[in-house]
Every structure is written in C-alpha cells, then in structure tokens.
C-alpha positions as CSV (number, residue, x, y, z in Angstrom):
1,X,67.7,5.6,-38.8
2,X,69.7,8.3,-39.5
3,X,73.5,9.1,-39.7
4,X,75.6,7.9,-36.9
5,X,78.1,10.6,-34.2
6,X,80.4,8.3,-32.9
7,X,81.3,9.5,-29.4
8,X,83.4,8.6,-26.1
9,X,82.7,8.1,-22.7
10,X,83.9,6.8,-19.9
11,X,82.6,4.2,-17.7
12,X,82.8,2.2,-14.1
13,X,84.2,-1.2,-15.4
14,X,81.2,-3.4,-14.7
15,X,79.5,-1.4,-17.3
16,X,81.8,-2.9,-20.5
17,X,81.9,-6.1,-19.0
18,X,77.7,-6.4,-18.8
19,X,77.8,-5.1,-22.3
20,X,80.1,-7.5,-23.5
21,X,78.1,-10.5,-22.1
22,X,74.9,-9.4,-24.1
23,X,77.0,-9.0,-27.2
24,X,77.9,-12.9,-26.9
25,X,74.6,-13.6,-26.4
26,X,73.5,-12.3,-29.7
27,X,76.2,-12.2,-32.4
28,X,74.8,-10.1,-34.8
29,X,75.3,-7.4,-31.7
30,X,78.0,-5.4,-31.4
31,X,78.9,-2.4,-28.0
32,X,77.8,0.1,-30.1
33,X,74.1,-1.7,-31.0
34,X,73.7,-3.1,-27.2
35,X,74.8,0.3,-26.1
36,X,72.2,2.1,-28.1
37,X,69.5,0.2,-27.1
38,X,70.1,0.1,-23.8
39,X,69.8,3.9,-24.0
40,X,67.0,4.3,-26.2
41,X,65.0,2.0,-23.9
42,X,66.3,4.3,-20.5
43,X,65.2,7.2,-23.3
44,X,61.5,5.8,-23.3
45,X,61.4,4.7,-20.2
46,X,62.1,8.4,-18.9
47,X,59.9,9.6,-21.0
48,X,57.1,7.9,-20.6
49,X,57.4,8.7,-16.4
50,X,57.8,12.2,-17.1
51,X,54.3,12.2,-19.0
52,X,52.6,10.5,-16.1
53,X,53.7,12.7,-13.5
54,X,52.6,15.6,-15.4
55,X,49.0,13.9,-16.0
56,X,49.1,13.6,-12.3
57,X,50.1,17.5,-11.9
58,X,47.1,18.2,-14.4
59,X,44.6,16.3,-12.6
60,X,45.8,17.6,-9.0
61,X,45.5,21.1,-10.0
62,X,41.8,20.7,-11.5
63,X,39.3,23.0,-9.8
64,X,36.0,20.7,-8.8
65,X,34.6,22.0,-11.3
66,X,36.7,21.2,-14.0
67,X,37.3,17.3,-12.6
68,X,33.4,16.9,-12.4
69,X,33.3,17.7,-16.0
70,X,35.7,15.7,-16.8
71,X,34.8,13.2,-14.7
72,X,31.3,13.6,-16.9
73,X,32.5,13.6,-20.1
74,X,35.1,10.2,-19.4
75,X,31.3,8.8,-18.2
76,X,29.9,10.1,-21.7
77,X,32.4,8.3,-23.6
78,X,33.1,4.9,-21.3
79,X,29.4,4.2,-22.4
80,X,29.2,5.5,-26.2
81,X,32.6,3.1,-26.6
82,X,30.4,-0.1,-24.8
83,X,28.1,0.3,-27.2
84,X,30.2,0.0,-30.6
85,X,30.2,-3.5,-32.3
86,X,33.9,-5.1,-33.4
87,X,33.7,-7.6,-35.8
C-alpha cells in the first residue's frame, strides 16, 4: 500500500459510534483501518455492480444475430471445457 492523505469529514453520530464498536472488537484496529476497509469494500462492491449492469446493457443491445453467435460460440466452449481432464 501506498502513502497515506489523511483527510476530514464529517459524519451523523451513529457512524463513529459503529466504528468504534468494531475497533474493540479487534485491537490491532484502529478508525482509520475500520474506516478504510469499510470503504474499500463499499469501493468493490460498487464496482463490481456497475460491471454487471453494463454486461446486461451489452447483451440487451445485441442484434439476433450477434446473440446467436454468441450464444454458439459459449455452446463451443461449455463442451471443449467438459472435455479437459484435472488431475
């Protein structure tokens, strides 16, 4: 991880207190770690929606053509990857 930008904010006063209770849950936390982590998760989280409704735009605006070939090629490949051995 990189260097650190120590920033403020301001928050409705439930938000501290819920931090705080996580911190004496694990006391090698601090705000600042609980904080982060809280936000890097929302961070993935978000991201990881916006990429499936943009694979649902994609798909929705295939011609019939273009889905029956993909359809045909996810076909093509479902069966080549049955067919390969793991040991």
């Amino acid at each position: 991880m990189g260097a650190k930008a120590k920033v403020s904010i301001t928050l409705s006063e439930d938000i501290p207190a819920r931090v705080d209770a996580e911190v004496r849950k694990s006391p090698r936390d601090n705000r600042s770690s609980v904080i982060e982590r809280w936000l890097r998760r929302a961070s993935r989280a978000a991201a990881a929606s916006t990429l499936r409704e943009e694979t649902v735009r994609y798909y929705e605006s295939l011609e019939p053509d273009e889905r029956a070939e993909d359809e045909g090629i996810a076909r093509a490949t479902s069966k080549s990857a049955r067919r390969i051995r793991y040991e």
